[in-house]
N, C-alpha and C positions, 0 to 999 in steps of 0.2 A: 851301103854306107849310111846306118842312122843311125842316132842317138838312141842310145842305149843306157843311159845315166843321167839326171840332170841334180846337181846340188848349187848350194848358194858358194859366193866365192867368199875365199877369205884370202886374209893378208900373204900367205905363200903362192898365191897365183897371180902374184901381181907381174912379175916378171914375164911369164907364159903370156897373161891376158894384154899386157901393155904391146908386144908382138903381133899377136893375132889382130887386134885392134888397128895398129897401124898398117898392117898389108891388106887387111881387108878395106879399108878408109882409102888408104892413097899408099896405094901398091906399085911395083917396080917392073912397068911391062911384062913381062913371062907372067909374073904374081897374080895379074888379075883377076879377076871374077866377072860375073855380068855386070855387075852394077858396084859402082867408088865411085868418090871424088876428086879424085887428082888433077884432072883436068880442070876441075873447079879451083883449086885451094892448094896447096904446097906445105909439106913440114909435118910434123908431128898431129897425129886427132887428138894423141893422149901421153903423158908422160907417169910414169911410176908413181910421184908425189900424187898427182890430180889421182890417179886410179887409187892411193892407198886412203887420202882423205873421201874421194865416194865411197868407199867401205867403209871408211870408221863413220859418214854423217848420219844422223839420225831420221828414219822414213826413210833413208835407201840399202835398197838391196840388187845385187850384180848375179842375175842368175845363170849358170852357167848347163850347156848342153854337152856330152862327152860322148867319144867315142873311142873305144877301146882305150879307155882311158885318157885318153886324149881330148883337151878343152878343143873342140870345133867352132860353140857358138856359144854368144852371151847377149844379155839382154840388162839392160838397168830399169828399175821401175825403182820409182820416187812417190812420196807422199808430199806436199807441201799443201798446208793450208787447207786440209779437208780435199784435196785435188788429185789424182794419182796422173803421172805423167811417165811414158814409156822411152827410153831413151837408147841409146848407142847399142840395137840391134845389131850385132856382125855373124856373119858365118865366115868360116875359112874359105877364100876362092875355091881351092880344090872341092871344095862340100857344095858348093853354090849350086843353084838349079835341082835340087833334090828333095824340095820342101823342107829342109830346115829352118829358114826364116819365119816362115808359117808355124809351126811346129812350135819355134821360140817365141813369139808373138801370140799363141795361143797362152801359152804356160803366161808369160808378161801380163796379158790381160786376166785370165784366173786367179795369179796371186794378186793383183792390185786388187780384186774383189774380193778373192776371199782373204786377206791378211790387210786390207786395209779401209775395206769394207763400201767400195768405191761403185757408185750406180755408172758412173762413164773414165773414161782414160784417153790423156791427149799425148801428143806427139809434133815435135817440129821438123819440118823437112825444109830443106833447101831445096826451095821452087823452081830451080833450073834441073834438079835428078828429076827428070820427070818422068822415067821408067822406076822411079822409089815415088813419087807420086800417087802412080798408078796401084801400084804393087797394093799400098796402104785402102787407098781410094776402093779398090778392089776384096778389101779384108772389111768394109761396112765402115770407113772412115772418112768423115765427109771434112772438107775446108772449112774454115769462118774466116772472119772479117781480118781476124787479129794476126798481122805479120810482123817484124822487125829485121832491123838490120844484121846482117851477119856480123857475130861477135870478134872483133876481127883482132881485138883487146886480151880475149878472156884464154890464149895459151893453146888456142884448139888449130891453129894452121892458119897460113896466110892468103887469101884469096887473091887468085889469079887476076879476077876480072871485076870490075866494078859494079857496085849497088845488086852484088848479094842477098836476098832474102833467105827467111825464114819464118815458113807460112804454122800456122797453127791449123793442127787437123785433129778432131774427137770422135769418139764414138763412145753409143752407150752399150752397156753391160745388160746379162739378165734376159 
């Protein structure tokens, strides 16, 4: 089971990717994977609107991993401000543990260099997945200083437990 296709997404995957997005995020027991948040957060990661407006915004792209045709994994990388940022990495539970995430997180860092022409790429993790911590920490991505509160506003799911963060982790390219 590997990815055998990778193309960019467009607006007829919204449906597919809005799915996979949310049982890989905060999955429904049997559904899981090694690694979600559910136990963290509750409700929706992403809704159809928020995923059709991240395709239509300008410096993003939702790259997508297929297998037999089939969307298994995706990845967003952002340009904002001369800065490329890596975001909503998922793989399908069922795919987990087979290096796909690696695999998508290789390609996510490639295209922020070479389509955006970026010398390093960050990433926010909630400080409590500390097995996505690792994972990142382990792929030559170190922590800085810069954390914030979990967006608990911005439509992404309601957190369980209080004073949520969201650490900032970078690394360089090249």
């Amino acid at each position: 089971m590997n990815i055998d296709e990778y193309r960019i997404a467009t607006a007829k995957d919204v449906s597919e990717l809005v799915s996979l997005i949310n049982t890989a995020y905060r999955p429904n027991g049997a559904e899981a994977g090694w690694t979600h948040e559910s136990e963290l957060i509750e409700g929706e990661r992403i809704n159809s609107q928020q995923l059709a407006e991240l395709l239509e915004r300008e410096g993003s792209t939702v790259l997508l991993g297929l297998s037999k045709a089939e969307i298994v994994a995706c990845v967003n990388v952002n340009e904002e401000a001369g800065a490329s940022y890596i975001a909503m990495l998922t793989v399908k539970p069922s795919y987990q543990n087979l290096g796909l995430g690696k695999e998508m997180l290789q390609l996510a860092e490639e295209y922020a260099e070479n389509q955006y022409e970026s010398s390093e790429v960050n990433l926010f993790v909630i400080s409590e997945r500390r097995e996505l911590f690792d994972f990142y920490l382990r792929r030559g991505y170190e922590p800085t200083q810069v954390s914030s509160d979990y967006p608990a506003n911005a439509g992404v799911g309601n957190p369980k437990i209080s004073g949520l963060k969201l650490v900032l982790l970078t690394k360089q390219l090249g």
